[in-house]
C-alpha positions as CSV (number, residue, x, y, z in Angstrom):
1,X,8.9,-8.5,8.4
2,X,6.1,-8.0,5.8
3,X,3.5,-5.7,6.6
4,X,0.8,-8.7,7.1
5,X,2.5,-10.2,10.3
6,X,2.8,-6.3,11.3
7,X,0.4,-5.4,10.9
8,X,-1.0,-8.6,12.6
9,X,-0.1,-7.1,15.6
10,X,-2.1,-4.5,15.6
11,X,-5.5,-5.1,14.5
12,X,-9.0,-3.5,14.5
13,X,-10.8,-0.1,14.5
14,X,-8.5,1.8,17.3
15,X,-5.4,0.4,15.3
16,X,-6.4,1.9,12.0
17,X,-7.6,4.8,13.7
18,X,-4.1,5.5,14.8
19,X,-2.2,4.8,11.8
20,X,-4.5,6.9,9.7
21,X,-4.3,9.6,12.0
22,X,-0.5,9.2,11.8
23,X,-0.4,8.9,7.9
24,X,-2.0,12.3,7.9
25,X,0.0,14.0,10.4
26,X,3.6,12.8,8.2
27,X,1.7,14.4,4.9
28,X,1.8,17.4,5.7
29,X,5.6,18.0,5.9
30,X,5.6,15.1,3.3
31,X,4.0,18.3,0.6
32,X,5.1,21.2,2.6
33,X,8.9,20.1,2.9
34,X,11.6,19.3,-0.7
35,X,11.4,16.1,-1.7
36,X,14.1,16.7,-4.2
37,X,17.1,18.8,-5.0
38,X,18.4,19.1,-8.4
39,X,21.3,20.6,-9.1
40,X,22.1,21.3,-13.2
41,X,24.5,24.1,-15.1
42,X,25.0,25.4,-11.6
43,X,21.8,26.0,-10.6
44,X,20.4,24.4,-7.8
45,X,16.7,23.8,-7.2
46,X,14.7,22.2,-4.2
47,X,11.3,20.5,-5.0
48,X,8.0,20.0,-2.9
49,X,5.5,17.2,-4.9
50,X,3.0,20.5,-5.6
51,X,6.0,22.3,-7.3
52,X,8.0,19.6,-9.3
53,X,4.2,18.6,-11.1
54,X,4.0,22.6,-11.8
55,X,7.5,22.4,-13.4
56,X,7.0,19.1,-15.3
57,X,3.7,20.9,-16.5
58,X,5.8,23.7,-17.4
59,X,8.0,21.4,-19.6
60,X,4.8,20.0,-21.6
61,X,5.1,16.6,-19.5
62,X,1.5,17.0,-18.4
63,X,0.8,13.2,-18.5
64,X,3.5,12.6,-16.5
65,X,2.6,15.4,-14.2
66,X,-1.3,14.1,-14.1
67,X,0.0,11.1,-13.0
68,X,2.2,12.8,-10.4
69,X,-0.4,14.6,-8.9
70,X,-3.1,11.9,-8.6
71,X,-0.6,9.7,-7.3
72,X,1.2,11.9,-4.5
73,X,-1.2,14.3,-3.8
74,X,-4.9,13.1,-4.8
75,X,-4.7,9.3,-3.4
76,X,-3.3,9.7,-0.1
77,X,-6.1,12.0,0.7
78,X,-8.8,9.8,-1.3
79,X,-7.3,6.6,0.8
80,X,-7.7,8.5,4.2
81,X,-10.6,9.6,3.4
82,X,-12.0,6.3,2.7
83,X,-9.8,4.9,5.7
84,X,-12.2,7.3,7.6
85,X,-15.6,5.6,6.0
86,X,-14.2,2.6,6.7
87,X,-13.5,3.1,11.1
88,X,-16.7,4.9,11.0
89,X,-18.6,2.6,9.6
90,X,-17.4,-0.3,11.7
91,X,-18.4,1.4,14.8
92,X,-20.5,-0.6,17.3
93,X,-23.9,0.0,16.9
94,X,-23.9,1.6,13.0
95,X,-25.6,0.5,10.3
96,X,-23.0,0.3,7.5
97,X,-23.7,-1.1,3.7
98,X,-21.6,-3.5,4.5
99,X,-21.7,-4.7,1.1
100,X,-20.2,-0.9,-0.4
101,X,-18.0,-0.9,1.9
102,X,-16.2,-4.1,1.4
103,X,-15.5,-3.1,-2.1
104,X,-14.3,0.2,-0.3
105,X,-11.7,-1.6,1.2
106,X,-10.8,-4.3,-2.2
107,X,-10.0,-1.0,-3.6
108,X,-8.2,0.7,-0.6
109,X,-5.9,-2.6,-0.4
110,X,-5.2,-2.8,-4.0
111,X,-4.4,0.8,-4.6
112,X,-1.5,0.3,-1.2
113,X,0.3,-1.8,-4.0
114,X,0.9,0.8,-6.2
115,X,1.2,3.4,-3.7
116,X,4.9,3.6,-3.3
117,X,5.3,4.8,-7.0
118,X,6.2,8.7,-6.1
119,X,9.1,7.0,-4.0
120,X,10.4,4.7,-6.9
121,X,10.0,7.2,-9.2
122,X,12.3,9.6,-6.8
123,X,14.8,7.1,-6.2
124,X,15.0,6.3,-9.7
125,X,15.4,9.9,-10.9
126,X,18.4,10.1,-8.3
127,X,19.6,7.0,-9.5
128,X,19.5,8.1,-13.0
129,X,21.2,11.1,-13.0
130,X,23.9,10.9,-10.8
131,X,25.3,9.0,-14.3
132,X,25.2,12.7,-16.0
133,X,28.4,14.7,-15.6
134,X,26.2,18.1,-15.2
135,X,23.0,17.2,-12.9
136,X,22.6,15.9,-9.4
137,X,19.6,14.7,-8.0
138,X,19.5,14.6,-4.3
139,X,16.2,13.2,-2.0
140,X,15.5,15.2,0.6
141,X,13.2,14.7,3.9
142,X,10.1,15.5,2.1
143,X,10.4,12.2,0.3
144,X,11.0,10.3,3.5
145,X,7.9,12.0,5.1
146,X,5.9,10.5,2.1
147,X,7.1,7.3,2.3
148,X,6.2,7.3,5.6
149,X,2.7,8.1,5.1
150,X,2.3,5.7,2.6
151,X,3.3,2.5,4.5
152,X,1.5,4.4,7.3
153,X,-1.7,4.1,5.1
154,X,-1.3,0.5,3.9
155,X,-0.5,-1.1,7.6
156,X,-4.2,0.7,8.6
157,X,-5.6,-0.6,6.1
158,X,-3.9,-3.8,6.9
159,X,-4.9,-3.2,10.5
160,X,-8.6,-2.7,9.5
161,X,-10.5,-6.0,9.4
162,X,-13.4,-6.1,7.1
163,X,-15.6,-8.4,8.8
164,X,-16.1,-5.8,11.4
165,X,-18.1,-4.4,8.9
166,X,-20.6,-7.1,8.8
167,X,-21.6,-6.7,12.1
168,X,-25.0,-8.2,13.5
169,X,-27.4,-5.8,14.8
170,X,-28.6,-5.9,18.3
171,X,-31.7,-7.6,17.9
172,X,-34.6,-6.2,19.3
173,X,-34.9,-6.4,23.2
174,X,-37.8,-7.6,24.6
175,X,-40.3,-4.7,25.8
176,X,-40.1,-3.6,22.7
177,X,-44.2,-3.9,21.4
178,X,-45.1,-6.5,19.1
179,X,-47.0,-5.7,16.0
């Protein structure tokens, strides 16, 4: 099932609410718990996201680890965040720029396709050295907590619909004083 016919099924403001809400919850053992285990020489070695970009920084691999960090640790909090502008603008009787907030959500739904990198990047690594005779690489539940939150984040934004945003205003009721 692709996320589009989930996500289908649910639909609006309270459905984005909720999956949001529920992408932030699994982040937090997502950076708080290994997300993997390396093993190399004999010496083992368990990884949050925060402390593998320290150690790739440590080996001068600070592109990489830039990219790490924006990816895993910067996004998911810039896409909740925005989630959150998103529901709240939409509420009944707000007066969103509709217009900026549209874009807010092109952007939110474009970045969900790139947003699984940290995972493929994991399972890669695993994949890659399980071929050396010295080194294991091992995922662990940190990983699976940030996959989680990452398809948790691109079904609510899935979920959200953007014409909500575009709302008509209740018009003015009638003993309201003409000028």
């Amino acid at each position: 099932m692709n996320t589009s016919a989930l996500a289908s099924a649910f639909k609006g403001r309270a459905a984005a609410g909720a999956l949001s809400v529920a992408a932030a919850v699994m982040l937090v053992p997502a950076n708080l718990l290994p997300v993997l285990s390396t093993e190399s020489s004999g010496r083992e070695r368990d990884d949050t996201i925060f402390s593998g970009v320290v150690e790739l920084w440590r080996h001068n691999l600070g592109p990489i680890a830039v990219i790490i960090f924006g990816a895993s640790i910067v996004i998911p909090v810039l896409k909740l965040a925005g989630l959150a502008c998103l529901i709240y603008g939409a509420r009944p009787g707000g007066r969103p720029d509709a217009r900026k907030l549209t874009h807010l959500y092109g952007a939110l739904d474009f970045i969900g396709r790139w947003s699984m990198l940290d995972v493929f990047l994991a399972a890669f690594l695993t994949g890659l050295v399980q071929f050396g005779e010295f080194s294991t690489v091992q995922a662990r539940s940190g990983i699976v907590a940030f996959a989680a939150a990452v398809v948790l984040t691109v079904l609510a934004t899935q979920a959200f619909d953007p014409r909500t945003l575009w709302h008509e205003t209740p018009a003015a009721s009638d003993d309201t004083p003409e000028r």
